[in-house]
N, C-alpha and C positions, 0 to 999 in steps of 0.2 A: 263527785261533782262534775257535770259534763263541760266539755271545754265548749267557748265560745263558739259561733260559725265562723269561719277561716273564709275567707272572699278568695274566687278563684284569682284574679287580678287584684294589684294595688296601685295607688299613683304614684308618681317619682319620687312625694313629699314620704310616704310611708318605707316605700322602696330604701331612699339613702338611709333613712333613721334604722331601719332593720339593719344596714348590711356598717352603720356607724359613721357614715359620710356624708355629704350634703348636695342638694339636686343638680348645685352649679359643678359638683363635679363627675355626677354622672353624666348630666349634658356634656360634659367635657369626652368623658370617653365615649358617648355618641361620635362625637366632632370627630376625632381620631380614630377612628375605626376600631375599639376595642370592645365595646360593648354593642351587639346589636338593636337598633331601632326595635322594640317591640309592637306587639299594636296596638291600635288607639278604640278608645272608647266611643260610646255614641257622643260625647263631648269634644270629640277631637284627640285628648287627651293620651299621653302615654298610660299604656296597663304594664304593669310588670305581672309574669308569673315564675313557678318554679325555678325553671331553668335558668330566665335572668337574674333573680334573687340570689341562684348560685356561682353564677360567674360574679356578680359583685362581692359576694365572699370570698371567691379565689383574688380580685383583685387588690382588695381590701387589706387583705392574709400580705401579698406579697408587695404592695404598697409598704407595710408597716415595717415589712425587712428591709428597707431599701431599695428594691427593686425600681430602675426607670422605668415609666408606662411603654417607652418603645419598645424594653426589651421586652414585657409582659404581653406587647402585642405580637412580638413574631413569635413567642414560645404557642400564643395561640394559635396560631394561623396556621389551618390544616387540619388541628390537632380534631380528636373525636373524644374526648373526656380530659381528666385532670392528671395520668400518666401520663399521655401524649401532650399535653401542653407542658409538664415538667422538664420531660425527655426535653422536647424545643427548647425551655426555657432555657435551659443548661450549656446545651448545644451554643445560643447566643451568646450569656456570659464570659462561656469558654473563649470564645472567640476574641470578646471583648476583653477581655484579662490578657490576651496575647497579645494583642493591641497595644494595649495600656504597659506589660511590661517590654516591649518593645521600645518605646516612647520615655518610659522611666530609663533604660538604657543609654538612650540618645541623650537625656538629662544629665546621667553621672560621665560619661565621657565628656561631655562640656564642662561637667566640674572639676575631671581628673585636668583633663590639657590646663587649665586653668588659664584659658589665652582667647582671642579669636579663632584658634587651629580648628575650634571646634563646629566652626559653621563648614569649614568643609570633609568632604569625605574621610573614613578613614585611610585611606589608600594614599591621600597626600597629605593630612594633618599627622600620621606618623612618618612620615617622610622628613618632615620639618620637625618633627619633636626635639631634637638634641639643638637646636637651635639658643644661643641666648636667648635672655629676655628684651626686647627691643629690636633684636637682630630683623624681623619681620616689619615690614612699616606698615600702616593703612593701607597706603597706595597697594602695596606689595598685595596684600589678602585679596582688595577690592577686585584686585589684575587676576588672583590666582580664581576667585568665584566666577568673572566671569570665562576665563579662559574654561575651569568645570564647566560650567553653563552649555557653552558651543561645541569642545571637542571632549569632553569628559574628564574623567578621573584621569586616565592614561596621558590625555594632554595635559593636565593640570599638573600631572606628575612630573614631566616630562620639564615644564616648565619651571617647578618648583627648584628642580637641581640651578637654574640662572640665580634663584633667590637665596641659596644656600653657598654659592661661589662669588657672590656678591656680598653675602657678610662675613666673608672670609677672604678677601682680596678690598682692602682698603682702595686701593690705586682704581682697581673696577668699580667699586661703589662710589667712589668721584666723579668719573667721569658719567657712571650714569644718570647721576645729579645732574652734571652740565649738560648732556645731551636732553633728561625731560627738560628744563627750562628753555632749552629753545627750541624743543618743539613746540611749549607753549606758545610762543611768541609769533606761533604760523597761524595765525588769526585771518580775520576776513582783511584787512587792512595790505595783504601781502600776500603780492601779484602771484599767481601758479606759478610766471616763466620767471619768478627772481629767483638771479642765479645763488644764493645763499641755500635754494634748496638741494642741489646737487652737491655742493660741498656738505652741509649737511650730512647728506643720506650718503655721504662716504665716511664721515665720521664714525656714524651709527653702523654702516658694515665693516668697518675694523674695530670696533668694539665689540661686534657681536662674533667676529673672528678670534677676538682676545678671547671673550668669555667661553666660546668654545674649547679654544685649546686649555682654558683652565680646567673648565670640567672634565677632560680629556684626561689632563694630567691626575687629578684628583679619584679617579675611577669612578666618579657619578657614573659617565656615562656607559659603562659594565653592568654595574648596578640595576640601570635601568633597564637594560637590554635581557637583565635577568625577571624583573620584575612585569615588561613586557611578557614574556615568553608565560609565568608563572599566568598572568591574568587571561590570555588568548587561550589556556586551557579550561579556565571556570567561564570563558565566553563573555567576560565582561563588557560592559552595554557601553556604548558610544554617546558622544552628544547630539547635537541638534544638527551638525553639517554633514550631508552626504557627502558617500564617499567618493570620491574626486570634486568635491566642491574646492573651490580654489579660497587661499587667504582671501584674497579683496572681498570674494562673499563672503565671509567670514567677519570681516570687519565692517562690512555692511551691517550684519546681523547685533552687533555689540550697540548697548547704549550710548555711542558715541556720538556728538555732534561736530567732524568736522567742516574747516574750513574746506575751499576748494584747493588752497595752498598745501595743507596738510595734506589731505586727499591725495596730491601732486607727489606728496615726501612721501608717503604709506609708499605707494604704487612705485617712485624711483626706489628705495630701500629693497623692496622685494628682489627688483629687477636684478640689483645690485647684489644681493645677497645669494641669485640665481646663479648667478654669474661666479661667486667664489665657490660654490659648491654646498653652501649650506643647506640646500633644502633637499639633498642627498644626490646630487647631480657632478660630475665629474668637476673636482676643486679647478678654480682659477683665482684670480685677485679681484678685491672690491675696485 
């Protein structure tokens, strides 16, 4: 029995019903560049032949595995048959599987820390790991993200030893209570030149004098010095402030809105703090 005539071309409507799919979504892979526009009839109309028939089976095919259309479209692109789109297709997967288990990684380390640690780096979320539970506040994380943020891991790290000798020195974590609440208190209401902010920002440089020598004693800051040394060999990546940017640009750069009085406290504290030799400059007194 001889088989029917076979039409060189068909329409979309015949098109999708062959390859098991429907016109809205071969139009679809028009839109997205995976199937080519074919040409059109004295109607205007799309023809489909051969060759397009066959890409909607390979789409079809790899639709049913699960396959995304994006990936299905870069394994085509380029490709000259259905080896070379596979080779690509794979190629992309691969990629994407690395991706994803990369991502799945960053998931179970937030689930191991089982804490906030987990939003920052490794390099300071194990830094703080032996930490109790609580020993970290909000404030604390919120200070160490952004400090990540501006001068990086390194700084974050660096800063972190303050938050580990603060929940370990009760008498220090008092007074650092007392000191944020009255910097809160440096509001728009109070003047730059009132004198409460020079007594102040002496308070704060012998506290940050204390907390030095704390860490000092407790060998963080060895520790760090080793852990500096270990990261300056993998070249580890810096933050957002170049190098010789000065703190006050730095503090510019934080979501902060200070007052002008505050503003006034940042900038005396620094001076202050230049002045005892904290910022590695020959020790004097706050």
């Amino acid at each position: 029995m001889p088989l029917p005539a076979i039409p060189r071309r068909v329409k979309i409507g015949d098109a999708a019903g062959f390859a098991g799919t429907t016109p809205r979504a071969v139009r679809h892979y028009h839109a997205i560049g995976l199937l080519p526009e074919p040409e059109r009839g004295g109607d205007n109309r799309r023809r489909y032949g051969y060759d397009d028939m066959i890409r909607l089976l390979w789409i079809r095919k790899m639709t049913d595995a699960g396959i995304a259309l994006d990936d299905i479209r870069s394994g085509f692109e380029g490709a000259m048959g259905i080896e070379q789109s596979l080779a690509g297709l794979e190629e992309s997967l691969a990629a994407k599987a690395a991706a994803i288990e990369a991502q799945r990684a960053a998931v179970h380390r937030l689930r191991e820390l089982g804490s906030p640690l987990g939003l920052l780096s490794p390099l300071v979320g194990d830094r703080l790991r032996d930490l109790p539970p609580g020993a970290l506040r909000p404030a604390d994380l919120e200070a160490l993200l952004v400090t990540e943020r501006v001068f990086g891991p390194l700084g974050a790290a660096a800063q972190a030893d303050r938050f580990i000798t603060l929940a370990t020195h009760p008498e220090l974590r008092s007074e650092e209570d007392r000191l944020v609440d009255a910097e809160a208190d440096l509001d728009d209401t109070v003047s730059p030149d009132d004198p409460r902010i020079e007594a102040l920002a002496a308070r704060r440089c012998a506290h940050e004098t204390a907390l030095e020598a704390a860490i000092a004693e407790s060998g963080l800051d060895e520790a760090l010095d080793a852990l500096l040394d270990q990261e300056d060999e993998k070249g580890e990546e810096a933050g957002e402030v170049p190098p010789g940017g000065s703190a006050m640009k730095a503090i510019g750069m934080m979501p902060y809105d200070f007052s002008p009085a505050r503003l006034r406290y940042e900038e005396r504290v620094i001076e202050l703090l230049h002045g005892a030799g904290l910022d590695g400059d020959a020790p004097g007194a706050c």
